[in-house]
N, C-alpha and C positions, 0 to 999 in steps of 0.2 A: 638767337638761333631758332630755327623753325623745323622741328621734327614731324615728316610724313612717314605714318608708319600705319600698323595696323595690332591690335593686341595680342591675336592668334597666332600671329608669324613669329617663327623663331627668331628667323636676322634679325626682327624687329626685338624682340625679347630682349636681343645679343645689344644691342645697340642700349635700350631702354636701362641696362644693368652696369652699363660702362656711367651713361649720362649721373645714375644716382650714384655711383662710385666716386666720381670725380665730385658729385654736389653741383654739376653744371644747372644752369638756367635756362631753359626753353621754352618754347611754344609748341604744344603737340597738336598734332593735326590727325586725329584719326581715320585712313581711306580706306572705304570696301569696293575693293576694286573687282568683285561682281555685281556691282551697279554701274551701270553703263555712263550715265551722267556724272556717277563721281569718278571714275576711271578716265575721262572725257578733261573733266575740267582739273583732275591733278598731272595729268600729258600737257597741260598748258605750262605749268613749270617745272618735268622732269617728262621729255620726252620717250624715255623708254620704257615708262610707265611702272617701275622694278621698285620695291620696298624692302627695307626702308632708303630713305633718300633725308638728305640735311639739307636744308639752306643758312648758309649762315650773312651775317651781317652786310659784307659787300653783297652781298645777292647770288653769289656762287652756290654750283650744287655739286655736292658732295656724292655719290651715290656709295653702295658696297656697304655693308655692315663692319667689314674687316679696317677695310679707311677711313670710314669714319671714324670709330674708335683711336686707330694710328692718330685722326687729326686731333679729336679731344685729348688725345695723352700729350699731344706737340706743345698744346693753347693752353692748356687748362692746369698751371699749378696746381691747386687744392684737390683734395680729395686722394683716393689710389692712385698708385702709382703702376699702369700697367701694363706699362713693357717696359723690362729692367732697361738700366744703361746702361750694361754691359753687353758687348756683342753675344758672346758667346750662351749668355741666357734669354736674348733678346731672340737669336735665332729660335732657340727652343720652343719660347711658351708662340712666336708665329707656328711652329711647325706642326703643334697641337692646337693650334687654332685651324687650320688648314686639315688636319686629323678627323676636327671634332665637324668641320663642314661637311668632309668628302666623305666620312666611314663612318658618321652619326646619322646628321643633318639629311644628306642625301639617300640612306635607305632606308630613314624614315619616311620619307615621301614617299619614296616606291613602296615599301610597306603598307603605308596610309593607302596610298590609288591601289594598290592590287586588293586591298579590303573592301574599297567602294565600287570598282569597277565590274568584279567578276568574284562573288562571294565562293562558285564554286570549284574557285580556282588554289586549291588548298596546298597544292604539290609550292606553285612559285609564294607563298604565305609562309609555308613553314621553310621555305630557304634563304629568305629575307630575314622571319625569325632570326632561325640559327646564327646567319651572318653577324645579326644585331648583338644574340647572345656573346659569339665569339671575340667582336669589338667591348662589349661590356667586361668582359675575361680581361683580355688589355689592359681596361681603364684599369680595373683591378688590382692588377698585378702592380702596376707602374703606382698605385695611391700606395701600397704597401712601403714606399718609401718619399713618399711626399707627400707635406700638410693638404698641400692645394696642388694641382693637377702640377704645374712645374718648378713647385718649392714652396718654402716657407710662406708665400705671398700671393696674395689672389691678384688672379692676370687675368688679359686679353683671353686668353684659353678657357677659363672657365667661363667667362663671362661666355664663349663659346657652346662650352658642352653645357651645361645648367641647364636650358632652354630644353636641349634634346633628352637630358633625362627627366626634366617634368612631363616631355611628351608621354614619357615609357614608362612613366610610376603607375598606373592603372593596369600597366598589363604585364609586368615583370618586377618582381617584389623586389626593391634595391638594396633591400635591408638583409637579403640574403645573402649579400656579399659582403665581408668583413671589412676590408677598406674603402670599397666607393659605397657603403652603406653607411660608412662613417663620412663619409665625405658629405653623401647627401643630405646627413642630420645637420652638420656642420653649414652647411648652406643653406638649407631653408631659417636658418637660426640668425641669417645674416637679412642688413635693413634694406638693402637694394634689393635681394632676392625677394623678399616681402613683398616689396611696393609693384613687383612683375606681378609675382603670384596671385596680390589681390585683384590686382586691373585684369587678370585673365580670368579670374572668379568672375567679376562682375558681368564682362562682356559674353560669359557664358550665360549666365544669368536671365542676361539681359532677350537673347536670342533664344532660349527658352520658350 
């Protein structure tokens, strides 16, 4: 399998936490797809240019962070297990997968661009804040009765929100909040989370 991703991106992160979860085997391919020649020649095998993207063995491209995952849980005995096989908890840890994209994932962006775009735009900064704060309240609430975001077992979901609160531990003390403060100890504690963590050190690093 041949992983095009980038280390900065969450999907990517999302994807990169499943791969060491499962102990899969890949090939990473890291694109900065603000360089025009590498954006150029990874359109040659994923036309819509969108990261991360998998190719695997037949030469199929996989794209979506959420499906790929679904496919590594399908193929891939070894490693987590992360989507239960029961319906009814299979729906769930999707639906906080979907949670963690739409109500995390995506106002952090906007969050991120309204910090870079227009510094003195403080009104729409502190309503994204709060937003973020509000959804953090949630995660909160719901860890007060679960190990891992949807039970005793680390899932597709974390593998989800993980990404988006590494984005947020710089500017919102996690440890302030009694359950997902415990969550968060609990995850950086884990070996997949590690192996993200460092490759996002380095690459920060690196660009330095």
């Amino acid at each position: 399998m041949d992983l095009y991703y980038h280390p900065l991106s969450r999907q990517s992160q999302k994807v990169l936490i499943a791969l060491y979860e499962k102990q899969a085997h890949f090939y990473p391919h890291i694109i900065d797809l603000t360089d025009p020649y590498a954006r150029r020649e990874f359109q040659r095998i994923d036309s819509t240019g969108y990261l991360p993207t998998l190719r695997i063995e037949s030469g199929e491209i996989i794209p979506d962070a959420s499906v790929i995952i679904e496919y590594l849980d399908a193929t891939i005995d070894q490693g987590t297990q992360l989507i239960p096989f029961t319906t009814p908890d299979a729906l769930q840890v999707r639906l906080y997968d979907r949670l963690s994209d739409t109500r995390l994932d995506k106002v952090i962006d906007n969050w991120q661009s309204a910090q870079r775009q227009n510094l003195n735009n403080q009104l729409r900064i502190k309503q994204l804040e709060n937003e973020l704060l509000t959804t953090l309240d949630s995660f909160d609430r719901r860890l007060a009765r679960n190990h891992w975001l949807c039970g005793d077992s680390f899932s597709l979901a974390d593998c989800a929100t993980i990404p988006c609160l590494l984005s947020l531990e710089t500017k919102f003390n996690l440890l302030d909040y009694e359950h997902l403060g415990r969550y968060w100890i609990q995850a950086t504690l884990r070996g997949a989370i590690n192996q993200v963590q460092e490759e996002v050190a380095l690459t920060l690093a690196r660009q330095a």
